[in-house]
C-alpha positions as CSV (number, residue, x, y, z in Angstrom):
1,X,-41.9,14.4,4.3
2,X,-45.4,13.1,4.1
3,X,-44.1,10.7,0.8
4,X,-40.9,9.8,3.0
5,X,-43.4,8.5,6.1
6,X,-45.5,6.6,3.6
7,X,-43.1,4.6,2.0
8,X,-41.6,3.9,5.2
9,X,-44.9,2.6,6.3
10,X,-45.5,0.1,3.5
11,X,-41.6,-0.8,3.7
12,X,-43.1,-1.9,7.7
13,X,-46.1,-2.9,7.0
14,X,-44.2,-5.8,4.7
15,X,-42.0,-6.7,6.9
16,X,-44.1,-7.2,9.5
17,X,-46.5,-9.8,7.2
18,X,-43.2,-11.4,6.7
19,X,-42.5,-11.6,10.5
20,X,-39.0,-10.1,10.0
21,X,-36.9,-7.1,10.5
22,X,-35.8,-4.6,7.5
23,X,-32.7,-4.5,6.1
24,X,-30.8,-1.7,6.7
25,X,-31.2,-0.2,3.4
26,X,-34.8,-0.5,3.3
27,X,-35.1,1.9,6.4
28,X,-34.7,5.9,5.6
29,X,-30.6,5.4,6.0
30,X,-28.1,3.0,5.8
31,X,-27.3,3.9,9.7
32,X,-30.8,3.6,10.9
33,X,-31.0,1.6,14.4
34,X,-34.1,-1.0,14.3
35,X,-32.7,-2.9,11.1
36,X,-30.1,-5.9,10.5
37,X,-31.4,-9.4,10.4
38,X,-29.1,-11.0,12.3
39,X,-30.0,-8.5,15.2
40,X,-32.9,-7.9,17.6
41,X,-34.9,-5.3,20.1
42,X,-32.0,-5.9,22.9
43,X,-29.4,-5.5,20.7
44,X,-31.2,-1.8,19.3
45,X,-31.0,-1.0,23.3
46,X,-27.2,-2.1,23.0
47,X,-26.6,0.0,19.8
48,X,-28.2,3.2,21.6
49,X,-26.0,2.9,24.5
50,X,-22.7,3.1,21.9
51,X,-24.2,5.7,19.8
52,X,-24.8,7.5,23.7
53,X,-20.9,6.7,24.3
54,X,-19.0,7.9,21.3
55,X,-21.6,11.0,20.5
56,X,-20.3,11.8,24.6
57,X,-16.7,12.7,23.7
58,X,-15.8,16.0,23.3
59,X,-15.0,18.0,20.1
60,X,-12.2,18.9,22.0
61,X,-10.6,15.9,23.2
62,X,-10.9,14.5,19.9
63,X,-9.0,17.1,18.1
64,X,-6.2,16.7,20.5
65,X,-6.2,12.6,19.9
66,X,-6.1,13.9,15.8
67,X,-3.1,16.3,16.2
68,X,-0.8,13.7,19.0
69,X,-2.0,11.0,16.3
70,X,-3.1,8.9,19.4
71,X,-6.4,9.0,21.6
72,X,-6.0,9.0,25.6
73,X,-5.4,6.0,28.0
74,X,-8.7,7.5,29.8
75,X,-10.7,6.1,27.1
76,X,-10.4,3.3,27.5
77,X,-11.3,2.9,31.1
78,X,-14.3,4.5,30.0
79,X,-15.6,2.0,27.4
80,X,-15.0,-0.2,30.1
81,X,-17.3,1.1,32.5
82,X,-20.0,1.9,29.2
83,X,-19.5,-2.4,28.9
84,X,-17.6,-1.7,25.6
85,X,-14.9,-4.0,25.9
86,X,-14.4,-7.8,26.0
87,X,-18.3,-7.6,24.8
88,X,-18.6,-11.9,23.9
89,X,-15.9,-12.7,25.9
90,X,-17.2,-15.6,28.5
91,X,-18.4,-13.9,32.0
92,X,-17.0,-16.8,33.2
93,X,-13.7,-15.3,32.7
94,X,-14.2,-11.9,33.2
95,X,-15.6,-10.5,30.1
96,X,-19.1,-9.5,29.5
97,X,-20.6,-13.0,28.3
98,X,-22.7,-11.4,25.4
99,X,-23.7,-13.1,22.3
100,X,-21.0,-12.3,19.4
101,X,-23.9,-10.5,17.1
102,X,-23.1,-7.9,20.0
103,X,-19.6,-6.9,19.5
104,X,-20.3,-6.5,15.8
105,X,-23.3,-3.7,16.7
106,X,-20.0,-2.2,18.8
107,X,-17.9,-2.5,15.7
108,X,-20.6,-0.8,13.6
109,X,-21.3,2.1,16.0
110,X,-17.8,3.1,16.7
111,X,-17.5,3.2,12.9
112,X,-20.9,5.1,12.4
113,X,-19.4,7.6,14.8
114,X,-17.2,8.7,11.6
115,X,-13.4,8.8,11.0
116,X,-12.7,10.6,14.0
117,X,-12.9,7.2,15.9
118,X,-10.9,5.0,14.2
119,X,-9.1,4.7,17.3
120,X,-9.4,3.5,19.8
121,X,-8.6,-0.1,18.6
122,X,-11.6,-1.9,20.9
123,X,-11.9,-4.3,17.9
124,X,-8.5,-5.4,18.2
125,X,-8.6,-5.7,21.5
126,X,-11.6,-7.2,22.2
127,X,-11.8,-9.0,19.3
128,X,-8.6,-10.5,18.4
129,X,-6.2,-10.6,21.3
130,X,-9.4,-11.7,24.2
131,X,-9.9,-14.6,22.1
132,X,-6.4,-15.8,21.9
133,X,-5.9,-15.9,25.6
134,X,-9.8,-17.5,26.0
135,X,-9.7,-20.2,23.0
136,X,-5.8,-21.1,23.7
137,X,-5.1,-19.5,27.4
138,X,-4.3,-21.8,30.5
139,X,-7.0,-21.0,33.6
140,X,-4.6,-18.7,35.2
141,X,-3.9,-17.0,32.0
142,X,-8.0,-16.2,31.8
143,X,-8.2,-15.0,34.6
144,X,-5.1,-12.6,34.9
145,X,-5.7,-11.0,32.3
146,X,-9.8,-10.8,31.1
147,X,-11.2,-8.9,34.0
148,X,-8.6,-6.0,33.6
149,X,-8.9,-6.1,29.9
150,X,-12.3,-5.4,30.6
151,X,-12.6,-3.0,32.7
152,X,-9.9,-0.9,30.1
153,X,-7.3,-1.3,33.2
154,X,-5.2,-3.4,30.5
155,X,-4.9,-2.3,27.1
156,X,-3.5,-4.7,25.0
157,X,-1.9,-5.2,21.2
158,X,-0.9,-8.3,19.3
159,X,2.8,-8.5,17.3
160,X,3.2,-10.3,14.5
161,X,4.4,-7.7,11.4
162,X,8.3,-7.2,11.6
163,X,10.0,-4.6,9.9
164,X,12.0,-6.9,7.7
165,X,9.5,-9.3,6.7
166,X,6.7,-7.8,7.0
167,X,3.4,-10.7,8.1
168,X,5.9,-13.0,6.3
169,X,6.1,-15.6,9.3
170,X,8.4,-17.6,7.4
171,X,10.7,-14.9,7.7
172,X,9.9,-14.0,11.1
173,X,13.6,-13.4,13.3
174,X,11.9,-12.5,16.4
175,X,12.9,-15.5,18.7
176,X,12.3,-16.9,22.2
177,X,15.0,-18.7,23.7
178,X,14.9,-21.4,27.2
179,X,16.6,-20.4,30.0
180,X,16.0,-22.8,32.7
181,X,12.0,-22.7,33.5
182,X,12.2,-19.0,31.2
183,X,12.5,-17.6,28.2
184,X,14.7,-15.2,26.5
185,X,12.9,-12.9,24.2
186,X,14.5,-10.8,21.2
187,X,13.2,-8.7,18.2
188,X,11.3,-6.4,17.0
189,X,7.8,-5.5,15.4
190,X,6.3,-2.5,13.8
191,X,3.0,-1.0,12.4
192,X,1.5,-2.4,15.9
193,X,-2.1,-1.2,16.4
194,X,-2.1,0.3,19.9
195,X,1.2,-0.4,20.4
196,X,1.8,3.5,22.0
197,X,-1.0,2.6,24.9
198,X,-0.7,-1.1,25.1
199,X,0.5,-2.5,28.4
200,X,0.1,-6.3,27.3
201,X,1.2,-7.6,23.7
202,X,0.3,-10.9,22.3
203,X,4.0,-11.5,20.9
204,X,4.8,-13.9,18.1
205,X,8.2,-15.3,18.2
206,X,10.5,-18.1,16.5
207,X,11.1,-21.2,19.2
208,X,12.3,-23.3,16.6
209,X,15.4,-22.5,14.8
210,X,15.0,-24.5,12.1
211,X,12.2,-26.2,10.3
212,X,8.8,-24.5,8.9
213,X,7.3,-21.7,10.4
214,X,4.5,-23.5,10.7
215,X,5.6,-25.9,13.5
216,X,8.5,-23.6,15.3
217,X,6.3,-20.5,16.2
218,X,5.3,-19.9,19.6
219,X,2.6,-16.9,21.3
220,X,3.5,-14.7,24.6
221,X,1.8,-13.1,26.9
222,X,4.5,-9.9,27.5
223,X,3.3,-7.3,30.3
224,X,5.5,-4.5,29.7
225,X,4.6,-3.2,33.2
226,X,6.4,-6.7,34.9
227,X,9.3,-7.2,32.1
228,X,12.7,-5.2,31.4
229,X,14.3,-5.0,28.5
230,X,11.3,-3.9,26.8
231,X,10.8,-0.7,24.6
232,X,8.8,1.0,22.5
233,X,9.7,3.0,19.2
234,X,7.8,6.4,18.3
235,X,4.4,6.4,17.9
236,X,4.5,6.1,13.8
237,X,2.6,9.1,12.3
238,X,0.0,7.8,9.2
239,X,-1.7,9.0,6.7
240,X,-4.9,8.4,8.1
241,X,-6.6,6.4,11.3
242,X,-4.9,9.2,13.1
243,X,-6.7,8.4,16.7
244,X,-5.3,5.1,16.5
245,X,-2.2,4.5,17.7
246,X,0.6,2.7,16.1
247,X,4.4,1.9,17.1
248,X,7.5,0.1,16.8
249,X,8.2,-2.6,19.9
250,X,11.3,-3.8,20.9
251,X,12.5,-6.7,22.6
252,X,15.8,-7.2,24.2
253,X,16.8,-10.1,26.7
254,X,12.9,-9.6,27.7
255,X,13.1,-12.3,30.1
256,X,9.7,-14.0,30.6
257,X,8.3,-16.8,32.9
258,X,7.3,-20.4,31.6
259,X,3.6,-18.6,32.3
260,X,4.5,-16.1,30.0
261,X,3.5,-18.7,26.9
262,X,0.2,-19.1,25.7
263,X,-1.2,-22.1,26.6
264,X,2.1,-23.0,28.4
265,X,3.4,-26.0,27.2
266,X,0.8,-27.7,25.2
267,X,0.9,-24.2,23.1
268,X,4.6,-24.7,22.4
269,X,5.2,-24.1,18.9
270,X,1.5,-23.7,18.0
271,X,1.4,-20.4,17.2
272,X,1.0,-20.5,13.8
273,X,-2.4,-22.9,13.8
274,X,-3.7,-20.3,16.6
275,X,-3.3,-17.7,13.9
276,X,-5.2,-19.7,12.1
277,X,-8.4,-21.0,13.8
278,X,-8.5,-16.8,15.2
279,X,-8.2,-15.3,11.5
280,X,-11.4,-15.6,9.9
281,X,-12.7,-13.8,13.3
282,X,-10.2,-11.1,12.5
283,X,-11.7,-10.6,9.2
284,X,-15.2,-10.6,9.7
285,X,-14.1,-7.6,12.2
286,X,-12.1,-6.0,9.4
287,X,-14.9,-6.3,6.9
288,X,-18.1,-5.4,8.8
289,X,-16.1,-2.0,9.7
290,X,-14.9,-0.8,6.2
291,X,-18.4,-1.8,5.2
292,X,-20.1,-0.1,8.4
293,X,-17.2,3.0,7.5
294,X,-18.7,2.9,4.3
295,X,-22.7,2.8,4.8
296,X,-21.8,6.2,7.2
297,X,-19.6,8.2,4.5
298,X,-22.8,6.9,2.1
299,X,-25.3,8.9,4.1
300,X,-23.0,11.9,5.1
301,X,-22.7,12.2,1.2
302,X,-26.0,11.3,0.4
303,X,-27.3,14.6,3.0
304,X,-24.2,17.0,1.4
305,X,-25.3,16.4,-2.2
306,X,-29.1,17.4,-1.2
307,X,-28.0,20.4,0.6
308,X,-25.0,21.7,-1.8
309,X,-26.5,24.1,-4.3
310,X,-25.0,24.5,-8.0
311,X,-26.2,24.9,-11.1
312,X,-29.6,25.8,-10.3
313,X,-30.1,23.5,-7.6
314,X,-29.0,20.8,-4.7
315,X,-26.5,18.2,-6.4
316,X,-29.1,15.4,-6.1
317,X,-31.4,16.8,-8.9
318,X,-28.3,16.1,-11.2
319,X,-28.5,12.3,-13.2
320,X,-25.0,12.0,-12.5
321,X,-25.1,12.5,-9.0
322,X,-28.6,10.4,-8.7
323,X,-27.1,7.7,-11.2
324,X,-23.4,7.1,-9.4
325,X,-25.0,7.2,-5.9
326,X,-27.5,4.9,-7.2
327,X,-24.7,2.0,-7.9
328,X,-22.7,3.2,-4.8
329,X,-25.4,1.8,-3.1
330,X,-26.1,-1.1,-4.8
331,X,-22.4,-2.6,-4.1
332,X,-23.0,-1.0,-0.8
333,X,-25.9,-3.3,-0.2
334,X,-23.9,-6.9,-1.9
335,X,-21.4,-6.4,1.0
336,X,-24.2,-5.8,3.3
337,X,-26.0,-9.4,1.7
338,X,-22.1,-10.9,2.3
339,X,-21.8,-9.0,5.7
340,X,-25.2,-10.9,7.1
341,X,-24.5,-14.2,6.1
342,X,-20.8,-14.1,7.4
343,X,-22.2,-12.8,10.9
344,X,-24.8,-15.8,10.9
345,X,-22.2,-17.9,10.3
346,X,-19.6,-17.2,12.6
347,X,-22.0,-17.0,15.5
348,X,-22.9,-20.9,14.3
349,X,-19.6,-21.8,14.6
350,X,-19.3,-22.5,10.5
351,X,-17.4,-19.5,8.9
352,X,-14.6,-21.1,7.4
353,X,-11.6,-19.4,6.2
354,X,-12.0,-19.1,2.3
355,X,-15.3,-17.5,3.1
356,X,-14.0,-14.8,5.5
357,X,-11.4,-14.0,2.9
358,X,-13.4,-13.4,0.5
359,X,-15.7,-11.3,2.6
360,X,-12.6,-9.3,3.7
361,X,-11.3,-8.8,0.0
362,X,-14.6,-7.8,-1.6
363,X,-15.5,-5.4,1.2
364,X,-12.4,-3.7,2.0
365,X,-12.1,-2.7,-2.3
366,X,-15.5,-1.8,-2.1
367,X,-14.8,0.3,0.6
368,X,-11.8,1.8,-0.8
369,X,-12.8,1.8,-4.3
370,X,-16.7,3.4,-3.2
371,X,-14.9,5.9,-0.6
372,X,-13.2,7.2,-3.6
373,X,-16.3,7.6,-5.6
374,X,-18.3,9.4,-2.8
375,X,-15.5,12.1,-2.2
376,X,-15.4,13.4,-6.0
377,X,-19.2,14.2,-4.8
378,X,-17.7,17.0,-2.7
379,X,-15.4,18.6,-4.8
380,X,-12.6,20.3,-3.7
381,X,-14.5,20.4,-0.1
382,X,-13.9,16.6,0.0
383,X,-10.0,17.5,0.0
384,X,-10.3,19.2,3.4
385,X,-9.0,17.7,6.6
386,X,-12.1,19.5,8.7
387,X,-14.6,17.3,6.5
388,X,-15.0,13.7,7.6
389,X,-15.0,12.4,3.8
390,X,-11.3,13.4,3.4
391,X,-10.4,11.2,6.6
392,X,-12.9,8.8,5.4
393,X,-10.4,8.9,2.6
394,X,-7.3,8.6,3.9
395,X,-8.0,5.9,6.5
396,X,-9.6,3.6,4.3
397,X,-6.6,2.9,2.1
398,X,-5.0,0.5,5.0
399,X,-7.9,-2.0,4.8
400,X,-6.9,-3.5,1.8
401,X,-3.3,-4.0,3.5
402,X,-3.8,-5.1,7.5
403,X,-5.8,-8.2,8.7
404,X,-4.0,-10.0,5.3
405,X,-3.5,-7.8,2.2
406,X,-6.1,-8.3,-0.7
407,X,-3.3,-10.2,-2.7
408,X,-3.5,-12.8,0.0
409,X,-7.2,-13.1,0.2
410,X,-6.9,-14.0,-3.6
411,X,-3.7,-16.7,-2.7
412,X,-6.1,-18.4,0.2
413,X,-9.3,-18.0,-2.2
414,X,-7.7,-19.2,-5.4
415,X,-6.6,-22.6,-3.5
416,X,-10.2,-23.6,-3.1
417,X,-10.4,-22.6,-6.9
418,X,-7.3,-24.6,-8.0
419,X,-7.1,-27.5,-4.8
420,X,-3.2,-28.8,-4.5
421,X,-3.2,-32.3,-5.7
């Protein structure tokens, strides 16, 4: 202990000449709340109150969320009055008004929390659909829907994956229709992240029948509490993320008001360059939680191999143990380097998109690829539901896949590569 607190102190004691905060792998663990240079003494306050949150919820209640492979609607009304949701959305409209370094320390805590929390999907919401309805919304769109997104009143969920085509938008049949001053809506999506709970969906549908996807593809606003015709499928049972809901929505004759498109008129057949000016947001979200995912399984693995007794004595005296954690780390900490830099720049308004893809591909594989790695640690207690490294396991797989596979990182990263002439 007494070798531990000195080499902590001369980790400090250079920092502080340097006028800087440590890393987060030069603290004690990877999880350690004081670190991160893009973060500050406020923002350690901040990260205490959503370690105070999730560490709140029952053993109980989350079992039940892992068996109905869903968490409660509750929840969410309770991470609204914690200040959980809508975190940088503008106060102006609503939302909390906090810088955006913020909502990342909310993306890294839920995930520190463990695998028990991959749901609820406050990342989606608050990170992905808010911003749609702020960057592209009309004023009365802002303001119907921000304040009750975040307070937790509205959950919402945005539609783009079909069950045909998959996030092929080319291919994408869903279609809104004019009828008079509204719009017809038909289709259907699947694999939607809280789909089951949502009461708003951000809908992506064909208003173009012909012509590229790029200019005939249009964005709704569809409140399933104020619109008939409107179902939902079961909620789709996984192989991992089981707290996290997921469904099929359908959409038949959904009749919707001219209100009901984002941006209203000037967002008419726009959708797909929203997509892409919100993407590399979507990403850095993605990322910074498989890597955050993977700095906790890291240390829960790290404290099971010094515990775990065999062959005379704890699994960290063994060079193989020692030497594989040792490079787990190492890649831990490149994604960590990539992880800082993409923050820095997002908040500057300068992440562009072949940067976020990369930052998505690299740290998704690492995540998957390292998770892997850690788990053969445990042995044949790493293949047991009740121990997080197992669901660690299972949910990790879907990161290379959602928020753009890692085959289409490499398309969009290999066109800076090879530019079209």
């Amino acid at each position: 202990m007494l070798r531990n607190l000195t080499r902590s102190s001369r980790k400090l004691s250079a920092s502080a000449q340097l006028g800087a905060r440590l890393h987060n792998w030069q603290s004690e663990k990877l999880t350690d709340i004081g670190t991160g240079v893009n973060y500050d003494s406020d923002m350690d306050i901040f990260r205490e109150q959503c370690r105070k949150f999730w560490s709140g919820i029952s053993a109980e209640r989350v079992e039940k969320w892992d068996k109905t492979h869903m968490p409660d609607a509750e929840i969410w009304r309770e991470a609204g009055e914690a200040g959980l949701l809508c975190i940088d959305t503008p106060a102006e409209y609503g939302g909390i008004g906090a810088p955006f370094e913020y909502s990342m320390v909310a993306c890294e805590e839920q995930a520190y929390a463990g695998p028990k929390f991959y749901g609820p999907g406050f990342g989606l919401h608050s990170g992905i659909v808010a911003p749609y309805i702020t960057s592209f919304g009309t004023e009365e769109q802002k303001h119907k829907y921000i304040p009750s997104m975040t307070t937790g009143e509205t959950i919402s969920c945005i539609g783009m994956t079909e069950p045909s085509g998959g996030s092929d938008l080319q291919a994408m049949k869903t279609n809104a229709v004019r009828d008079g001053d509204d719009w017809i809506l038909n289709g259907s999506k699947t694999f939607i992240s809280n789909g089951t709970l949502a009461n708003l969906g951000l809908i992506a549908a064909r208003t173009k029948k012909e012509g590229r996807a790029a200019h005939a593809i249009s964005l709704f606003l569809v409140d399933t509490r104020e619109h008939k015709g409107f179902s939902k499928g079961k909620n789709l049972r996984k192989i991992g993320q089981h707290s996290y809901d997921t469904a099929e929505l359908f959409f038949n004759d959904v009749r919707l008001p001219a209100s009901a498109l984002l941006g209203e008129e000037e967002g008419l057949n726009k959708g797909f360059y929203m997509m892409m000016n919100e993407l590399p947001r979507e990403r850095v979200g993605c990322a910074l939680e498989a890597l955050a995912r993977l700095e906790n399984a890291f240390e829960q693995t790290r404290q099971y191999t010094q515990e775990r007794k065999a062959f005379g004595g704890p699994l960290s005296d063994k060079q193989v143990i020692k030497h594989s954690m040792a490079e787990i780390k190492t890649e831990i900490v490149s994604v960590r380097l990539m992880a800082d830099e993409c923050v820095r720049l997002y908040s500057r308004g300068e992440l562009d998109n072949e940067t976020a893809s990369m930052f998505k591909l690299y740290a998704t594989e690492k995540y998957v690829s390292c998770v892997n790695k850690l788990l053969q640690h445990w042995g044949g207690w790493g293949y047991m539901w009740e121990y997080d490294i197992a669901k660690e396991y299972a949910g990790a797989r879907v990161f290379t896949i959602y928020a753009g596979t890692s085959e289409i990182m490499k398309e969009l990263i290999s066109r800076d590569v090879y530019p079209r002439k």
